[in-house]
C-alpha positions as CSV (number, residue, x, y, z in Angstrom):
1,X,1.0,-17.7,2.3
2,X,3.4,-15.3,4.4
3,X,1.9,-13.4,7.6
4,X,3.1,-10.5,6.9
5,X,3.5,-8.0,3.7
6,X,5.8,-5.2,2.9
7,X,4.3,-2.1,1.3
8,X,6.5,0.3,-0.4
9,X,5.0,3.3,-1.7
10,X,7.1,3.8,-5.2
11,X,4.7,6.0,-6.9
12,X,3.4,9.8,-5.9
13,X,-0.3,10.0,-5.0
14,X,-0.1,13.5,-6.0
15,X,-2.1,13.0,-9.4
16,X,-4.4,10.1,-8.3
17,X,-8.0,10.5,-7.2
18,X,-8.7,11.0,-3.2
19,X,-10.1,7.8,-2.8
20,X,-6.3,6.1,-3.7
21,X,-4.7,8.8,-1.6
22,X,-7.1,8.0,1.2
23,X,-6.3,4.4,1.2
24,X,-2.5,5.2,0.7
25,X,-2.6,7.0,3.7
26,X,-4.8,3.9,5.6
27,X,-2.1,1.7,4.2
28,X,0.3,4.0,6.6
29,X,2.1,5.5,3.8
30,X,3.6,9.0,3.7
31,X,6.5,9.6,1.4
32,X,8.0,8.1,-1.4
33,X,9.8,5.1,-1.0
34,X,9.0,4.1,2.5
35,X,8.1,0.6,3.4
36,X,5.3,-0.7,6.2
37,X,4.6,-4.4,7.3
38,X,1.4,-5.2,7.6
39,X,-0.5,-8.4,8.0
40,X,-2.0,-10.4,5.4
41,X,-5.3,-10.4,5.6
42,X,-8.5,-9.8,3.3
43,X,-8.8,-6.0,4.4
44,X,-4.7,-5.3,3.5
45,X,-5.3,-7.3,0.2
46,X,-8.2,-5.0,-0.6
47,X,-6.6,-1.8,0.0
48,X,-3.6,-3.0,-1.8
49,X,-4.8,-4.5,-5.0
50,X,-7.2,-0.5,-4.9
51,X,-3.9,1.4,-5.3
52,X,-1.6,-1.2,-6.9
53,X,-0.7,1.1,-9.8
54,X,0.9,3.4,-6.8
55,X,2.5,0.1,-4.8
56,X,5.1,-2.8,-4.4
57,X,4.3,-6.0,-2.5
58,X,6.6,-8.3,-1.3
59,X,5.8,-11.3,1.1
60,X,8.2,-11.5,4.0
């Protein structure tokens, strides 16, 4: 398992409910196509697999 994850954001939020956007937002996400690193634990796996529909995750 790899410490860290990237996060790109590859789908709007502007259609989904405000719960997804809320956590999109958490995730540090704020435009299109932009990647964070985060680390992987429980609380990033959470938020991620909530708004996968809107994300990509690769394992660095």
């Amino acid at each position: 398992m790899a410490d860290k994850v990237r996060v790109t954001l590859v789908k709007s939020t502007i259609g989904a409910i405000p719960k997804h956007r809320a956590t999109v937002a958490a995730l540090g996400l704020r435009k299109l196509n932009k990647s964070v690193e985060l680390p992987n634990n429980a609380a990033t796996q959470g938020m991620v697999k909530q708004v996968q529909h809107l994300v990509k995750v690769e394992e660095i």
